[in-house]
Residue frames relative to the residue before (quaternion, step in Angstrom):
aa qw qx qy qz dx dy dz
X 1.0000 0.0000 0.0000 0.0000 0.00 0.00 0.00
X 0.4629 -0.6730 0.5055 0.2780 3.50 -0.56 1.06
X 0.2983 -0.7256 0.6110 0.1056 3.81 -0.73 0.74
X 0.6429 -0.5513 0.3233 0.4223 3.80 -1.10 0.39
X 0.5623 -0.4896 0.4549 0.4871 4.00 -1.38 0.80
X 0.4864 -0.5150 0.6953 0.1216 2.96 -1.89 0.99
X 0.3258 -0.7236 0.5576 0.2435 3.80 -0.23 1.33
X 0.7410 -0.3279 0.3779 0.4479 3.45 0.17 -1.72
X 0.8062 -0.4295 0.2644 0.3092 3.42 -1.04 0.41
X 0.4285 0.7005 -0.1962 0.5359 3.25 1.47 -1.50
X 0.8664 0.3969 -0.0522 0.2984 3.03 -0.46 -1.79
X 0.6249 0.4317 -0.3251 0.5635 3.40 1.26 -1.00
X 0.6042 0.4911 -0.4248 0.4619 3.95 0.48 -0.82
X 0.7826 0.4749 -0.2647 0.3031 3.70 0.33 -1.48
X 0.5846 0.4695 -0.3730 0.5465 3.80 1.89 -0.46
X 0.7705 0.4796 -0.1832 0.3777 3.79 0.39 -1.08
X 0.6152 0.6121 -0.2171 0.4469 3.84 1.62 -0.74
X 0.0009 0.6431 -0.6678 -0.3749 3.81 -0.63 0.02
X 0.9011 -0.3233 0.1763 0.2290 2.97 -1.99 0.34
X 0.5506 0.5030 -0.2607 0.6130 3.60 1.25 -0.86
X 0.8700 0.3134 -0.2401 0.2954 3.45 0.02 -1.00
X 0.3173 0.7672 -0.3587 0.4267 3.24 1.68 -0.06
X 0.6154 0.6783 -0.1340 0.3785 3.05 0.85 -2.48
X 0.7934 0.2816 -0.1395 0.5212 3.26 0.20 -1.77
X 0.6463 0.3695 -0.4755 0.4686 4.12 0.22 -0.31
X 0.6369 0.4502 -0.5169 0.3528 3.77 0.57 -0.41
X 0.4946 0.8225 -0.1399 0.2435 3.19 1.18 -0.68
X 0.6541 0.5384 -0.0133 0.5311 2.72 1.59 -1.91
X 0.7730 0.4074 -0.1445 0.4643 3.15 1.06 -1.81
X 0.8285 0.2814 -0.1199 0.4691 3.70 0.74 -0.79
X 0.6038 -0.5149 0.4299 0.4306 4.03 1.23 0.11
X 0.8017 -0.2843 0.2571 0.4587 3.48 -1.37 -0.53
X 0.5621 -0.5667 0.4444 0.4068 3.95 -1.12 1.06
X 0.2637 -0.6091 0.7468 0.0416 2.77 -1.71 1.09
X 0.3994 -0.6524 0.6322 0.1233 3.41 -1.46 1.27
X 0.8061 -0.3510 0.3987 0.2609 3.58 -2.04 1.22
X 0.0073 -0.5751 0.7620 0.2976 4.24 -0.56 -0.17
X 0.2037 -0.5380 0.7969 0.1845 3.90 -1.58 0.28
X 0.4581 -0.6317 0.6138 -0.1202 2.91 -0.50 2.59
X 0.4786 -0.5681 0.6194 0.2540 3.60 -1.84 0.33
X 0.3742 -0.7438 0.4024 0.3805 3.65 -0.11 1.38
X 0.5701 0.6559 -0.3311 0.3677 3.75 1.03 -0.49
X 0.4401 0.7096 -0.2244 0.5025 3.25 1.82 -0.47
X 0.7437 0.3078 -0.0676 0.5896 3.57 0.59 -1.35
X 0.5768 0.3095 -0.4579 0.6016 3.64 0.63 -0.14
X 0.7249 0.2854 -0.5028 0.3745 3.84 -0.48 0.04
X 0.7033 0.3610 -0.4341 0.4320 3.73 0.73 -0.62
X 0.5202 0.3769 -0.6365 0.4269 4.10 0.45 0.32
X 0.5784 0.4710 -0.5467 0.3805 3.96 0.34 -0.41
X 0.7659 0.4854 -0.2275 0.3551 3.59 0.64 -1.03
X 0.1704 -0.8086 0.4676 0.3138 3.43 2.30 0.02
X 0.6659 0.3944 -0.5925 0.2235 3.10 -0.39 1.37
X 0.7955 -0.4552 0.1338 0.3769 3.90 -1.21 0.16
X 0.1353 0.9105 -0.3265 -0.2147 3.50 -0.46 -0.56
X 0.1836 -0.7065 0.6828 -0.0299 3.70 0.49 1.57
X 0.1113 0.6595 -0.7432 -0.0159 2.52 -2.49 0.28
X 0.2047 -0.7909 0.5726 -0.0688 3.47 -0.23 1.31
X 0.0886 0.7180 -0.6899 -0.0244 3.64 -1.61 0.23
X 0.2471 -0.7042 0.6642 -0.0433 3.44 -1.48 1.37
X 0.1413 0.6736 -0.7140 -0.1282 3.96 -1.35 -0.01
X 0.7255 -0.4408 0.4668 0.2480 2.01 -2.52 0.45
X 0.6317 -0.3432 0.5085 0.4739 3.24 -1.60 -0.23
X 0.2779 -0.7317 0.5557 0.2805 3.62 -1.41 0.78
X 0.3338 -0.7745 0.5033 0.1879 3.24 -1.24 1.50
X 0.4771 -0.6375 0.4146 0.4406 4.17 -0.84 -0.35
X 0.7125 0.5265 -0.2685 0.3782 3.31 0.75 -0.94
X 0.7902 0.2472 -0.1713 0.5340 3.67 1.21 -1.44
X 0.5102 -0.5508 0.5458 0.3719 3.24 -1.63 0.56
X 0.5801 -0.4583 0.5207 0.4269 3.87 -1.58 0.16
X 0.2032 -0.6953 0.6317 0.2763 3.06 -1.33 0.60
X 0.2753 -0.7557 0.5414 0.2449 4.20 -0.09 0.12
X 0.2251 0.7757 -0.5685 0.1565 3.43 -0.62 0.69
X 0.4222 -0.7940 0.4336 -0.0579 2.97 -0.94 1.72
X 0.2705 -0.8035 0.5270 0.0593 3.94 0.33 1.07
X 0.0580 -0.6725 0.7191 0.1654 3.87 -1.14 0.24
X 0.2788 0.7512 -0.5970 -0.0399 3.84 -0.66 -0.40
X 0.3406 -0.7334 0.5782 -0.1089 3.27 -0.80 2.12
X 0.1381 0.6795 -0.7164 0.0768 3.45 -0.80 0.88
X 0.2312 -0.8500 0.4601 -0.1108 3.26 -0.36 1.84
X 0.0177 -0.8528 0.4634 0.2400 3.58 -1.08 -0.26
X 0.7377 -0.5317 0.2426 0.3380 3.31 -0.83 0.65
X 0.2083 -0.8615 0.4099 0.2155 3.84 0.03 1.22
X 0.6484 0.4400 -0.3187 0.5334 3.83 1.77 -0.05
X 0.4876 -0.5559 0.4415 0.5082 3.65 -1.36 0.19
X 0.6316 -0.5908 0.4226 0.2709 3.16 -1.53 0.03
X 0.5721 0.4017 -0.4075 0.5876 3.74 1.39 0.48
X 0.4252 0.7024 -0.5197 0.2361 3.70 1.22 0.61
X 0.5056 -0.4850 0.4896 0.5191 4.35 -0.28 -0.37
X 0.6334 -0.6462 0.4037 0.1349 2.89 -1.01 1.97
X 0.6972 0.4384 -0.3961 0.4059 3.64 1.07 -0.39
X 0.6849 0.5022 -0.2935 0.4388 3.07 0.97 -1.22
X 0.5691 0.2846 -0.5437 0.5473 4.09 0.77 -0.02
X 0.4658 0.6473 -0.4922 0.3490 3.82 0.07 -0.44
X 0.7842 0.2470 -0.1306 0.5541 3.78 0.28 -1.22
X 0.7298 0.2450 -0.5010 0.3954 4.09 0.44 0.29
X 0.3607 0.5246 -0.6017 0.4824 3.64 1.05 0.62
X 0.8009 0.4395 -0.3160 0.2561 3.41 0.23 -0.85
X 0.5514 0.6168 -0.2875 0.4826 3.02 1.87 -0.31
X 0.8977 0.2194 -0.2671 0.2733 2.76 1.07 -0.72
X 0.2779 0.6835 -0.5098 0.4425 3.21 1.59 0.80
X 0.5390 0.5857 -0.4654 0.3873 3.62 0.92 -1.06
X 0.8495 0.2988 -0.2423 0.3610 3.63 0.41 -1.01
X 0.4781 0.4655 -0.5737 0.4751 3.78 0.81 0.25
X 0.7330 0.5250 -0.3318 0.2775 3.77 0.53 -0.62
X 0.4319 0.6693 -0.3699 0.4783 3.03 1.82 0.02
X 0.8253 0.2828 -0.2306 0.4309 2.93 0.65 -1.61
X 0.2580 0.6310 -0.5610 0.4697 4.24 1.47 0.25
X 0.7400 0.4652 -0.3405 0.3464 3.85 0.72 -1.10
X 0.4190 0.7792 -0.2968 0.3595 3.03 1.17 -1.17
X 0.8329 0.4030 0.0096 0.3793 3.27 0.74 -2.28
X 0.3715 -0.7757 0.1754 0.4792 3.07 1.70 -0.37
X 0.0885 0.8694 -0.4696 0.1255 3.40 1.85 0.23
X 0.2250 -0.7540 0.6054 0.1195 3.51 -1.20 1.16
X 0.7046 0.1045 -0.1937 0.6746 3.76 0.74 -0.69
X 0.0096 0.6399 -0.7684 -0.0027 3.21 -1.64 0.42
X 0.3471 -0.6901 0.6328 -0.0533 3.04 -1.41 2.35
X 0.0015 0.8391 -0.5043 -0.2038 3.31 -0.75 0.64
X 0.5820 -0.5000 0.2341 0.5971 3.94 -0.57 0.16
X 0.6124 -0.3840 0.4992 0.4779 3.19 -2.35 0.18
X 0.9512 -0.0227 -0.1693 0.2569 2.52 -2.03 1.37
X 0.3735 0.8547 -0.3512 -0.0807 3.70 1.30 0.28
X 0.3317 0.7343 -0.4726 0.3569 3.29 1.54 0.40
X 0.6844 0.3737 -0.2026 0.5924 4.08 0.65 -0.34
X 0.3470 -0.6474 0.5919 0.3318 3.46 -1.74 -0.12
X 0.5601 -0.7484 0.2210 0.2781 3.28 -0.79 0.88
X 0.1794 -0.8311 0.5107 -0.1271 3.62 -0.70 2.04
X 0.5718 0.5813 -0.5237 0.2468 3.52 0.75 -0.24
X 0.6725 0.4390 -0.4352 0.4071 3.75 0.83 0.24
X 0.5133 0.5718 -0.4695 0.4349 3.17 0.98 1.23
X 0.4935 -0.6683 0.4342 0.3483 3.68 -0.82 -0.20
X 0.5908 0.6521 -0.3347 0.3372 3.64 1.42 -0.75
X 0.4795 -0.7069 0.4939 0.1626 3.15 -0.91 0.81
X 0.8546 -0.1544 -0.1589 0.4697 3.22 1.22 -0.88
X 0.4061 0.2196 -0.8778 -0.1279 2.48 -2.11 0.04
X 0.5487 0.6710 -0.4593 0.1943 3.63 0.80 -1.33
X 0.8123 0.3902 -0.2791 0.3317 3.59 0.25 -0.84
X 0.3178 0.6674 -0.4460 0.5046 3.43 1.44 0.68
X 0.7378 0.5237 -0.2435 0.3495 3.66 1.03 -0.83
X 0.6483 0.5384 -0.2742 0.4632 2.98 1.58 0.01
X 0.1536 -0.8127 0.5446 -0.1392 3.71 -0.98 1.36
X 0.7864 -0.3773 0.3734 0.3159 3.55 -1.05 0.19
X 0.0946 -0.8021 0.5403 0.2360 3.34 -0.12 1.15
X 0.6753 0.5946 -0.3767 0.2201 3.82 1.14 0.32
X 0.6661 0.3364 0.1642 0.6451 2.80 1.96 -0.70
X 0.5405 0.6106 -0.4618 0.3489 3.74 0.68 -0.08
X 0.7233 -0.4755 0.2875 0.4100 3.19 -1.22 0.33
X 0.8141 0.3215 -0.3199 0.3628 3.70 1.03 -0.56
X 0.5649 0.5731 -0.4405 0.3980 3.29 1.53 0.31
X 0.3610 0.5930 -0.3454 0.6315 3.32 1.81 0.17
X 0.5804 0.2277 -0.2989 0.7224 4.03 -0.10 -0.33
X 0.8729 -0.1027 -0.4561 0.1397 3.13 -1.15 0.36
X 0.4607 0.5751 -0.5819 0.3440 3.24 0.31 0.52
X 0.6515 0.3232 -0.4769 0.4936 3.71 0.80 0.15
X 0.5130 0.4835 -0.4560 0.5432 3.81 1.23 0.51
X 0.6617 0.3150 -0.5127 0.4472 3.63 0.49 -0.16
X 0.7116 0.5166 -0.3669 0.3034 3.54 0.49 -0.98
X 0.7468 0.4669 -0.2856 0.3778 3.60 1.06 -0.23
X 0.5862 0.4357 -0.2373 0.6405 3.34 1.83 0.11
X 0.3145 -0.6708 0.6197 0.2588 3.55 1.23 0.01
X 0.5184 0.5644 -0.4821 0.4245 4.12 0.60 0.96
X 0.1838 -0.7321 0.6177 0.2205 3.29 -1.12 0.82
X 0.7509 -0.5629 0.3442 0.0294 3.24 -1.84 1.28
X 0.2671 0.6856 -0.6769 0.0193 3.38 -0.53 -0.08
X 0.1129 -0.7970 0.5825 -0.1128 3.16 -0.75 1.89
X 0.0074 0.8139 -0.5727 -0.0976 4.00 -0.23 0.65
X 0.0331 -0.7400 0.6701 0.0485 3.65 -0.87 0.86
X 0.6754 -0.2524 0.6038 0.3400 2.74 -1.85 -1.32
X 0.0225 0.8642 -0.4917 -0.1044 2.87 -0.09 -0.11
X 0.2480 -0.7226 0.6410 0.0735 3.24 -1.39 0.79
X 0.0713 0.7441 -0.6458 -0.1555 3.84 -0.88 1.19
X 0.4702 -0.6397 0.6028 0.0788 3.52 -0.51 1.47
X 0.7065 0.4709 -0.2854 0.4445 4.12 0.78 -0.70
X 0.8518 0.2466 -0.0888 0.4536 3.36 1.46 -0.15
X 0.7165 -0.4140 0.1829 0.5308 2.86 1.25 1.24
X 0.6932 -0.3943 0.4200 0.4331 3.78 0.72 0.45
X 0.5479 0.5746 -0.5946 0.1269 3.59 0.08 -0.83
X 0.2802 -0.7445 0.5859 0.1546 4.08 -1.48 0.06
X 0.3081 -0.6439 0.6858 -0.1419 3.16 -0.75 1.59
X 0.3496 -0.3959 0.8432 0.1004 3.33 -2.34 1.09
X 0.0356 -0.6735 0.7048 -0.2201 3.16 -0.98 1.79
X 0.1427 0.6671 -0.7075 -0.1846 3.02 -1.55 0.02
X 0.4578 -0.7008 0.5113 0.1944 3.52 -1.10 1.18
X 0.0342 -0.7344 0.6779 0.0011 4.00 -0.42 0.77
X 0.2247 -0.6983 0.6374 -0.2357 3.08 -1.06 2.34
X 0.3899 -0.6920 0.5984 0.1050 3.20 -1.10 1.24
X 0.5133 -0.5998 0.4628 0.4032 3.26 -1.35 1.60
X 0.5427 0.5941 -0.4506 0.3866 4.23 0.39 0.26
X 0.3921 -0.5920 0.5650 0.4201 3.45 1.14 -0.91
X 0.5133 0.5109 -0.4952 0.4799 3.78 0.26 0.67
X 0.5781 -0.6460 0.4918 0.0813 2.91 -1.11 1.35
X 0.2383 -0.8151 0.5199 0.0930 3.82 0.15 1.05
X 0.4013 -0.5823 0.4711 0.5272 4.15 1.29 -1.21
X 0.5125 -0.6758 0.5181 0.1105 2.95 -1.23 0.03
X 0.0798 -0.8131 0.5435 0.1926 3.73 -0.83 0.35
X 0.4481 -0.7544 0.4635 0.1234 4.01 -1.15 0.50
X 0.4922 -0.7882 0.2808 0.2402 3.11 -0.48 1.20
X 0.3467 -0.8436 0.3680 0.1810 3.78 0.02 1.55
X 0.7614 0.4203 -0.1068 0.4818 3.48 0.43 -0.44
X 0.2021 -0.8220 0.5321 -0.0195 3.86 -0.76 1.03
X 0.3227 -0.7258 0.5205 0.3133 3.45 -0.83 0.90
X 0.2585 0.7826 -0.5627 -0.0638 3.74 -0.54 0.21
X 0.1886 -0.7810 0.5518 -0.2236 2.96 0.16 1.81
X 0.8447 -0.1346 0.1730 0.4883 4.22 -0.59 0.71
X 0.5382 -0.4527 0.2909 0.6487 3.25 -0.04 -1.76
X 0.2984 0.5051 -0.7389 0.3314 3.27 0.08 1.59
X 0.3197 0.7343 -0.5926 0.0860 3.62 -0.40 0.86
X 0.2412 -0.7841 0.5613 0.1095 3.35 0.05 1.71
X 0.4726 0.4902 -0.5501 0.4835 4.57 0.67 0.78
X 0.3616 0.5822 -0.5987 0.4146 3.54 0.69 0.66
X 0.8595 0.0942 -0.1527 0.4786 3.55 1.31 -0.73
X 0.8339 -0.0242 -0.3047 0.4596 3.07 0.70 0.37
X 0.6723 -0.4536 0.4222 0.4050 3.58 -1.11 -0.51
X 0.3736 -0.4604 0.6282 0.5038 3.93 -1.43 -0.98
X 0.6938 -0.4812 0.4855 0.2268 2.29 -2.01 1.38
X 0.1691 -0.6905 0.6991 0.0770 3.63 -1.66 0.87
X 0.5439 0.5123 -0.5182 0.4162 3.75 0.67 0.82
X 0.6442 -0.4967 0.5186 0.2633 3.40 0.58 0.96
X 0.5763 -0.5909 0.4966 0.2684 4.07 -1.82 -0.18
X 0.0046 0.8551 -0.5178 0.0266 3.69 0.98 1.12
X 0.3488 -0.6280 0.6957 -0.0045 3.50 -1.44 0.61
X 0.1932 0.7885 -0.5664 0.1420 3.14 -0.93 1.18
X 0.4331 -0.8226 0.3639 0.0583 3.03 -1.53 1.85
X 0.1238 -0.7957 0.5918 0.0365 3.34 -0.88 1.34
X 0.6785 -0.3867 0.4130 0.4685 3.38 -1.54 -0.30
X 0.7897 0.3525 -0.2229 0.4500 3.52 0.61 -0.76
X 0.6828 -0.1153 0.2369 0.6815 3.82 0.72 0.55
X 0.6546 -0.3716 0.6175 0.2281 3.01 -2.76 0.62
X 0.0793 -0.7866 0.5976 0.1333 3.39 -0.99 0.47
X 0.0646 -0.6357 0.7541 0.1519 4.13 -1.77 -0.21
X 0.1814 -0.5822 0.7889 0.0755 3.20 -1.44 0.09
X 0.0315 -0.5720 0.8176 -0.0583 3.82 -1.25 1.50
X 0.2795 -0.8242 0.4919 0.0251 2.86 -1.15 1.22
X 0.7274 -0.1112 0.0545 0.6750 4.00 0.25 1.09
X 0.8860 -0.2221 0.0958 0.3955 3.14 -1.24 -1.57
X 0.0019 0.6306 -0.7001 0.3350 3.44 0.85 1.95
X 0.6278 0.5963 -0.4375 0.2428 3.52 0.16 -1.79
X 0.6561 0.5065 -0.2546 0.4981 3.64 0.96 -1.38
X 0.8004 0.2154 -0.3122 0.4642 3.95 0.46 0.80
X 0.3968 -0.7053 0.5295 0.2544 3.34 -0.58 1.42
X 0.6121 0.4382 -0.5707 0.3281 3.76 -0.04 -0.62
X 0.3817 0.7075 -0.4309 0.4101 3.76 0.88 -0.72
X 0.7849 0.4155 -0.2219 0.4024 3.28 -0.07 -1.72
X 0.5878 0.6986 -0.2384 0.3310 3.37 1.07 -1.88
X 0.7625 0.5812 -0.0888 0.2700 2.97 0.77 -2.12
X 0.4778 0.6295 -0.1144 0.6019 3.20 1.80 -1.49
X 0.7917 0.4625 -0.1325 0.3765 3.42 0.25 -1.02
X 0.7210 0.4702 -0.1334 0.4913 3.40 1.43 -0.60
X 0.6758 0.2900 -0.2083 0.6449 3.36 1.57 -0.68
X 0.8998 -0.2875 0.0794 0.3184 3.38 0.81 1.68
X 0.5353 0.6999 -0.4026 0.2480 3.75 0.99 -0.41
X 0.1549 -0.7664 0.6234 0.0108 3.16 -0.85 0.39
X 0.7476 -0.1179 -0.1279 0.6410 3.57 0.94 0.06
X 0.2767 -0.7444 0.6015 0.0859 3.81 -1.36 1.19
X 0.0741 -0.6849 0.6992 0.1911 3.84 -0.67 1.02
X 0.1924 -0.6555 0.7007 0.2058 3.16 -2.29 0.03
X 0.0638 -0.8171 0.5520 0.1537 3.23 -0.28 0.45
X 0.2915 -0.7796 0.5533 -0.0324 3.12 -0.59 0.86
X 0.0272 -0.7038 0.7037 0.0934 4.02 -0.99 0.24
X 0.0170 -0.7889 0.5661 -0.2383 3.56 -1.00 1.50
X 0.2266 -0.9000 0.3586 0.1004 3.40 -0.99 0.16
X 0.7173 0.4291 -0.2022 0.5104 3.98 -0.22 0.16
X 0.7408 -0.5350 0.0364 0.4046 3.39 -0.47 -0.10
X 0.0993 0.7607 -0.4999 0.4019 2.83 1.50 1.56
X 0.6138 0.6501 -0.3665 0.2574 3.56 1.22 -1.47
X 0.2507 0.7810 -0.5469 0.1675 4.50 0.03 0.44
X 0.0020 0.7149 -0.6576 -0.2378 3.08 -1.64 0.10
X 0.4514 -0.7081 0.5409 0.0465 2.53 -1.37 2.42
X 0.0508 -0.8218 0.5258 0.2136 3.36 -1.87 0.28
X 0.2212 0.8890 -0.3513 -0.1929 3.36 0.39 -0.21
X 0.3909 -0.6678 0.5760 0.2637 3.34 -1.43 0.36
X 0.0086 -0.8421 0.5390 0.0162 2.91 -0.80 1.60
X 0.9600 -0.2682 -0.0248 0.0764 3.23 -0.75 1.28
X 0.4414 -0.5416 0.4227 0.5771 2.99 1.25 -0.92
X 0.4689 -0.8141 0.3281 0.0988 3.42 -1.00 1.02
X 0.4542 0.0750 -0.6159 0.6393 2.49 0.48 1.32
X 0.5769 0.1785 -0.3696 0.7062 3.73 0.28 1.54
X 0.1693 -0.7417 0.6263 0.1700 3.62 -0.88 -0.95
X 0.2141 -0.7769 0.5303 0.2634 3.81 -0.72 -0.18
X 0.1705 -0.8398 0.5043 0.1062 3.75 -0.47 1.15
X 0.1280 -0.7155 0.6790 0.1029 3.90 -1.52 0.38
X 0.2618 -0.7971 0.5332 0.1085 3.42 -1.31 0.75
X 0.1464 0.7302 -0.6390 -0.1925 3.04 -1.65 0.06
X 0.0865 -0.7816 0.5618 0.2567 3.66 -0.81 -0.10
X 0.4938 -0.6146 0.5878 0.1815 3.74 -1.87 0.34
């Protein structure tokens, strides 16, 4: 007999924990407490219309003497797919985009400077299949495709820069398809993009049925709000990754990640000042 949906982690700790012990497992699992953000109530009334979550969390840095904080506000959207997957690849293609349009409103709302969306969130997630198609229809130009178009006119109207992961399609090289994520100045200028280095090949989960490792190496890329990277999924699962990112300049590392159930949220956080940064949340 199927028992009630499991919401989320949170939630199961915060019903089943007293208060002390909560403390100390959040502790364990996530580092030093992190403190409520007090969201715009107009915020949460547009994301229940948009039926999805909305958290918001904030952390700092140690205070230094010499530099001022930098604040910087984080979005990070892990979304799900509002058509079935045997719908026409365009027509799920444009209500993802619709609805990403509106969580990014309400990211505005929150005052969110970067917003990360998930790996590849234009598509539903297929690389643990074998079929070539539909899935590889979903993949497009990470310079120029229609969704690196949409969001630059989402970064430029929130004054937010982008982290977009797709599919990608490189059309200069014979077609081949790459795990990309396109990084978009809060102007709408294309910053480049970086490729996802590392493959799960797990039994027969081998997700090189579609693409390859990434051959752009562990770029860094300047924004108004701090140095960015982008580790893509199962990067996270190699430190040199992290290391690598970190040495040629980062200052903040996304993961995007594609997942499912009531994992599915968009997270924000304010992280701290920069050297620290300051993070907000939502989830889906």
């Amino acid at each position: 007999m199927a028992g009630p949906e499991w919401e989320s982690l949170e939630q199961c700790l915060e019903k089943h924990l007293p208060p002390a012990d909560l403390r100390e497992v959040k502790r364990i699992l996530y580092g030093k407490e992190t403190r409520k953000l007090d969201l715009p109530s107009r915020a949460f009334e547009a994301a229940s219309e948009g039926d999805f979550e909305l958290q918001g969390y904030a952390f700092e840095a140690a205070q230094e003497q010499l530099r001022r904080p930098q604040i910087v506000r984080v979005g990070l959207v892990q979304n799900r797919t509002p058509l079935p997957a045997g719908a026409p690849v365009a027509e799920q293609v444009s209500a993802l985009h619709r609805r990403i349009e509106s969580i990014a409103e309400v990211a505005a709302m929150c005052g969110v400077n970067i917003i990360c969306f998930q790996e590849a969130w234009t598509m539903p997630f297929a690389f643990c299949t074998r079929e070539k198609l539909p899935w590889t229809e979903f993949a497009e130009s990470a310079e120029d495709g229609p969704t690196t178009r949409f969001c630059q006119k989402l970064a430029k109207k929130h004054d937010m820069v982008v982290v977009s992961p797709i599919l990608e399609r490189d059309e200069e090289h014979g077609d081949v398809l790459w795990n990309t994520a396109v990084v978009i100045s809060n102007s709408g200028a294309v910053l480049g993009k970086t490729r996802k280095n590392h493959i799960p090949r797990v039994n027969d989960f081998n997700e090189s049925t579609y693409y390859m490792e990434g051959n752009l190496g562990h770029p860094v890329f300047q924004t108004q709000f701090g140095r960015i990277a982008v580790n893509i999924c199962y990067g996270r699962h190699h430190p040199l990754n992290w290391l690598m990112y970190s040495i040629n300049g980062a200052e903040i590392i996304f993961n995007p990640s594609a997942t499912t159930g009531a994992l599915r949220s968009l997270i924000g956080q304010d992280l701290g000042g920069l050297p620290g940064a300051q993070p907000s949340c939502a989830q889906d």
